[in-house]
N, C-alpha and C positions, 0 to 999 in steps of 0.2 A: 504494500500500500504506500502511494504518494501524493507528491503533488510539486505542480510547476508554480511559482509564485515570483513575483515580480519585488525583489526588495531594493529599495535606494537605488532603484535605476537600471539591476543586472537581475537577469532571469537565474532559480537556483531552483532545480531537483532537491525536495526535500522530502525526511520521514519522521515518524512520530522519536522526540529521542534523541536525534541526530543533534551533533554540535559544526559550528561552521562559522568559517571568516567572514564578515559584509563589512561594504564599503561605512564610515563610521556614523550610527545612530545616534538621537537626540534619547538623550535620558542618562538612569543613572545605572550602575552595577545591582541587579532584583530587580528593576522596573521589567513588566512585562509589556508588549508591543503586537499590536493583531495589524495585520496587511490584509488587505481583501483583492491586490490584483492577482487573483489565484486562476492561468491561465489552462489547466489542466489537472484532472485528477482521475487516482486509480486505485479505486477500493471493490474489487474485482469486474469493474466494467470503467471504461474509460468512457471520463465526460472532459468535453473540449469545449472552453468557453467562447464566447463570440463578441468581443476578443477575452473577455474575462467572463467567471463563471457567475451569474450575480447568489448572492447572500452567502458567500462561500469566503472562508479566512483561515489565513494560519496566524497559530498565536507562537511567539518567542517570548523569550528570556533573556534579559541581556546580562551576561555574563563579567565582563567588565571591557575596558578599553585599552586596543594597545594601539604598537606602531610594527606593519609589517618590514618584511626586508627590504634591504637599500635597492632601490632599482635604479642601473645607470642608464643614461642617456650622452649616446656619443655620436656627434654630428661630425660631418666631412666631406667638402669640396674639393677630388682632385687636381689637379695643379693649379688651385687658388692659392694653397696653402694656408688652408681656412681648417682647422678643427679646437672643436667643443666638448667638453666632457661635462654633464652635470650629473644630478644623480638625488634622489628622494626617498623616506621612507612613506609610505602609503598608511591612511589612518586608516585603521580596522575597527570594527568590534564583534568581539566575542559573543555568539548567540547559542540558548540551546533551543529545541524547536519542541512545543507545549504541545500543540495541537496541533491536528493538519482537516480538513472536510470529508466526511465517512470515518473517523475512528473513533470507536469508542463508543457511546451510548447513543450515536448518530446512525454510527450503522448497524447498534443492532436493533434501531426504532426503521430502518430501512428494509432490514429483513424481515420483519413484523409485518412490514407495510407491504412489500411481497408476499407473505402468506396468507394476509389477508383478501389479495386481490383476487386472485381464484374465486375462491370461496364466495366473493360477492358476484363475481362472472356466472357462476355455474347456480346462485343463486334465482337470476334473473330472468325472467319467463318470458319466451318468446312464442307469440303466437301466428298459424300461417296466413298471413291476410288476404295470400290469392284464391283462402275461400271464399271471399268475396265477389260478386258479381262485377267486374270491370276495373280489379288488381290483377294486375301480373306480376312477375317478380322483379321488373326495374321498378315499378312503382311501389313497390313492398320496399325494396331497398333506400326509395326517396322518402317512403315517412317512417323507414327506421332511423333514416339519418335524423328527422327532426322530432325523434322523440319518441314515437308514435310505435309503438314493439307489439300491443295488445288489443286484442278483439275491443276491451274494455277502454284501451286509448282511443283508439278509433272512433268508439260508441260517444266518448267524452268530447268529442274535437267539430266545431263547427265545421258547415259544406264551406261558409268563406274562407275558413283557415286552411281550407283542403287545399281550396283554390289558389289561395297564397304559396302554398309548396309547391304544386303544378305548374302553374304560370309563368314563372321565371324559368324555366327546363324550355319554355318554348315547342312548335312542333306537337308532337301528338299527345304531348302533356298537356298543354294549355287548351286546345279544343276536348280535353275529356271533360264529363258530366259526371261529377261525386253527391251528386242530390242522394242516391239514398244506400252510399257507404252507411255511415253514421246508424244509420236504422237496420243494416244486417249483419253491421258488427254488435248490436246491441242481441239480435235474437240467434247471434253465432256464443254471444258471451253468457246469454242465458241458458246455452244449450238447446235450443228452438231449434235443430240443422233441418228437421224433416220438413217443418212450415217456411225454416228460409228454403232449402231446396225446393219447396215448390212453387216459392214465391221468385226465385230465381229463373224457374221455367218461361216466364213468364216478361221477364228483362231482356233488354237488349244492349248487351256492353253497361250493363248497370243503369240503363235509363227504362 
């Protein structure tokens, strides 16, 4: 498990634990420090933010403040007879890493929240609506997208609101007639099939 986060300017691969050099922090030695440009994380499934992940942060520790190694810098023009040597210690500070997104009581409320989703999927009852007189199954697909899964949705849902789903699909959506959906999802939801199927006889394309 990790995470890509954005501190003082440079991207670091970090983990829960982990101690590490960053360019130097405001604060003191025990202050703790949360960053939320957190552009990647992996707590068995990688999420990649767009460009950062939102509500997502690592927290540190700041361990204390030093001064890294001396880096030299050596300039040189040939046949100017131009060279330069300088040379700096780079501020640091010493971090350890608290947190990271998914560890810990986040992700086992994430696995929770996985096992629960099944169990509500498999919960949820869907009924066939192309028993209906003038559903087929692209139109059973258009009012399960809006909702609409149950004999008993159906039964609930005005012929305008039908219309309002239809409409916009254009084509041989918007010239159907849903007058009396509504009425044989009601006697499909009361169990009624034999007086709808022969009330169905009797329809044309549901009109």
């Amino acid at each position: 498990m990790y995470a890509i986060v954005e501190i003082a300017g440079l991207q670091y691969k970090v983990k829960k634990d982990q101690q590490l050099y960053v360019n130097r922090l405001q604060g003191n030695a025990g202050d703790s420090v949360s960053f939320d440009k957190v552009l990647l994380t992996d707590n068995g499934s990688i999420t990649v933010g767009a460009p950062v992940i939102e509500g997502a942060a690592v927290e540190v520790k700041i361990l204390e403040h030093l001064k890294g190694d001396k880096v030299v810098v050596f300039k040189k023009k040939r046949r100017k007879g131009y060279r330069k040597k300088n040379g700096f210690r780079p501020s640091l500070t010493k971090v350890e890493v608290l947190s990271i997104p998914g560890s810990d009581s986040s992700k086992s409320a994430a696995k929770s929240e996985k096992k629960a989703e099944p169990k509500a999927k498999a919960s949820s009852k869907k009924d066939k609506l192309t028993v209906v007189e003038g559903i087929g199954p692209k139109v059973q697909e258009l009012l399960n997208e809006n909702g609409i899964v149950t004999f008993r949705d159906l039964a609930n849902t005005s012929v305008d609101a039908i219309k309002a789903i239809l409409e916009p699909k254009g084509g041989i959506y918007a010239s159907m007639d849903p007058g009396t959906w509504p009425a044989q999802a009601e006697m499909a939801a009361d169990g009624k099939m034999d007086e709808l199927k022969a009330w169905q006889d009797e329809l044309d394309a549901g009109k």
